[in-house]
C-alpha positions as CSV (number, residue, x, y, z in Angstrom):
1,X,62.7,53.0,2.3
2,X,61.1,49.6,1.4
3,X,59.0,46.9,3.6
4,X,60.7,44.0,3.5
5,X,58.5,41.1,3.2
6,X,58.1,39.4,6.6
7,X,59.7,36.0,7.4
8,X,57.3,32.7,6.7
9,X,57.1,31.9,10.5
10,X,55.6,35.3,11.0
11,X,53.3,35.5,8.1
12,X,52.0,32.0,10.1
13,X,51.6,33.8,12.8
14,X,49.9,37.2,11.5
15,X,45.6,37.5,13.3
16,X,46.7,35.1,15.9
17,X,46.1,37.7,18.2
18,X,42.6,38.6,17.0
19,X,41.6,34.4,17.3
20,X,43.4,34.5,21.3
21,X,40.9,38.2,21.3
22,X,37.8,36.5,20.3
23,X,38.6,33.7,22.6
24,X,38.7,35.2,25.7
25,X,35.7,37.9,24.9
26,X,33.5,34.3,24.4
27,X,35.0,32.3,27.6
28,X,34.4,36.1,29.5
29,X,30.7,36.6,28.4
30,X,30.1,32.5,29.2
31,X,31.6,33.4,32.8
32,X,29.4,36.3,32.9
33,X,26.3,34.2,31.5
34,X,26.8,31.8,34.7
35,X,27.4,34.1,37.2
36,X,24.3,36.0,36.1
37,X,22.4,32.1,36.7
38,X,23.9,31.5,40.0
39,X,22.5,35.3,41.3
40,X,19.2,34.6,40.0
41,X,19.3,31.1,41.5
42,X,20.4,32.5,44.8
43,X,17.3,35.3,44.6
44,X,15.0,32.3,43.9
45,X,16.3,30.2,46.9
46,X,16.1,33.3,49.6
47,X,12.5,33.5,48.4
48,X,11.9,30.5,48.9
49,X,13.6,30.1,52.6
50,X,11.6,33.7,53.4
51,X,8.0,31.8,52.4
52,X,8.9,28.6,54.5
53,X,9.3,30.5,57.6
54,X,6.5,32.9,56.8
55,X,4.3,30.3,56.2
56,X,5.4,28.1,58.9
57,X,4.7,31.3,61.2
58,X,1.1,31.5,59.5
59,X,0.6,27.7,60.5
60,X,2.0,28.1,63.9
61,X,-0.7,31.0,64.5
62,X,-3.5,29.3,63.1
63,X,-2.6,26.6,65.4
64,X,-3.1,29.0,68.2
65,X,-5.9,30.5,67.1
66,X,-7.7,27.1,67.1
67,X,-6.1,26.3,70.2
68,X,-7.4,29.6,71.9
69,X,-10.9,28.5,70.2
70,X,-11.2,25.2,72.0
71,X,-9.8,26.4,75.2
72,X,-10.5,30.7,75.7
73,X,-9.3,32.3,78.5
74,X,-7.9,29.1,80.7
75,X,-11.5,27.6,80.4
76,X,-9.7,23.8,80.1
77,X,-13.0,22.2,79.0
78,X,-13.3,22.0,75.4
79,X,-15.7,24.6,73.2
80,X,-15.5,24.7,69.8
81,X,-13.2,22.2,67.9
82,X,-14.5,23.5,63.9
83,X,-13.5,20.9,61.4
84,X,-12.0,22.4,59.1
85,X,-11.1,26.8,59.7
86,X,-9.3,28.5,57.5
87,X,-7.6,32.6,58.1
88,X,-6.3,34.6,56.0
89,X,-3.8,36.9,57.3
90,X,-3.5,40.9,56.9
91,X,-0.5,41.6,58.8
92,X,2.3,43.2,58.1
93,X,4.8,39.6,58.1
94,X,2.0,37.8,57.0
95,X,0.3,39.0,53.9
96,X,-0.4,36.8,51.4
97,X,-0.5,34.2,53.6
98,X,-3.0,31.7,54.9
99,X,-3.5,28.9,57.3
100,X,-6.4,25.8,57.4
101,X,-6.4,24.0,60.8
102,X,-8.3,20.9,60.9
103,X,-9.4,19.8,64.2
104,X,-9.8,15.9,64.9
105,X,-12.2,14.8,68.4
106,X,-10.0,11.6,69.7
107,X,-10.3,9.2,72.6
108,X,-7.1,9.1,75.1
109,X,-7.6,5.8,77.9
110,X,-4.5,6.7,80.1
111,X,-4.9,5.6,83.8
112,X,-7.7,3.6,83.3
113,X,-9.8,6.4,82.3
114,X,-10.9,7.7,78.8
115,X,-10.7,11.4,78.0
116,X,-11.3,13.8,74.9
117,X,-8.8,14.5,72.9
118,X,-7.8,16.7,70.2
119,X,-5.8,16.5,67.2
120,X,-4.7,19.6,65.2
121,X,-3.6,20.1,61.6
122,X,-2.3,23.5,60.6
123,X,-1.2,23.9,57.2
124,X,0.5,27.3,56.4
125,X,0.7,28.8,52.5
126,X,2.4,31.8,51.7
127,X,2.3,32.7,48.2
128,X,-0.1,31.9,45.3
129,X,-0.8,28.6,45.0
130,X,-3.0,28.9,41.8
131,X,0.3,30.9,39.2
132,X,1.0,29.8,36.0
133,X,4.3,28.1,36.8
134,X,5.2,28.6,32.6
135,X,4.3,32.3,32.7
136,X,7.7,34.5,32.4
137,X,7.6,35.6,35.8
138,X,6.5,32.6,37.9
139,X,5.6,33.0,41.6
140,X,5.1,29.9,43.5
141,X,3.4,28.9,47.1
142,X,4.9,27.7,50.2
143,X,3.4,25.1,52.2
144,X,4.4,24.2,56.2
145,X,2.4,21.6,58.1
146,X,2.4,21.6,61.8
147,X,0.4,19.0,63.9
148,X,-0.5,19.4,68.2
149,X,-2.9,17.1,70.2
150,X,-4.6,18.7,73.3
151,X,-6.3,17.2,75.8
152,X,-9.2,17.8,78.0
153,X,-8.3,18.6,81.9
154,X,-5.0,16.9,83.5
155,X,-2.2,15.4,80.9
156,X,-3.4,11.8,80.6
């Protein structure tokens, strides 16, 4: 029993199977290289939708907070409009959170009469504004701006 010496379009052909092998490992671990991307991606843009509506939550209740501080308990003539208050929240859907309300004394004529008025800025951060973005693991803040105008007595 003798091998007989294979036919020159096979000898061509002989580790063409290994090269198609090697091929499809590479494209496969590419595919799996981008796939792994897109679920970090998607984990990085859930954070970031979580921290806009926390912190547009914490910017809402610092709102109110001033609110209730220039108005407590019905009392509809003005008490305390602080320039600038800032709270920091301990809650459970709030931690790492803060909010800074600025509160802006206006003049409203409507009616032929001139009233105090009251412009609010409520700025809402979750997060830490104050990571090193180039650190491996970079955490980032989340900023929300809300605005309000109140008025003294009747709507002008």
């Amino acid at each position: 029993m003798f091998l007989k010496p294979l036919p020159a379009s096979k000898r061509a052909q002989r580790g063409s199977a290994i090269m198609i092998a090697l091929f499809v490992i590479v494209i496969m671990a590419l595919l799996a290289a981008a796939m792994g991307r897109f679920l970090v991606d998607s984990g990085e843009k859930n954070t970031v939708e979580v921290r806009g509506v926390r912190a547009l939550m914490a910017a809402q209740s610092g709102l109110e907070i001033a609110l209730y501080r220039l108005y407590p308990n019905n009392s509809w003539t003005a008490q305390q409009c602080a320039a600038s208050a800032t709270t920091t929240f301990a809650l459970p859907g709030l931690v790492n959170c803060q909010a800074t309300v600025t509160c802006t004394p206006l003049n409203v004529s409507a009616a032929g009469t001139t009233r105090t008025g009251y412009r609010f800025s409520s700025e809402g951060i979750c997060g830490d504004p104050d990571q090193d973005l180039n650190s491996p693991n970079p955490d980032f803040a989340v900023s929300r701006t809300v605005e309000a105008e109140a008025f003294d007595g009747t709507t002008p």
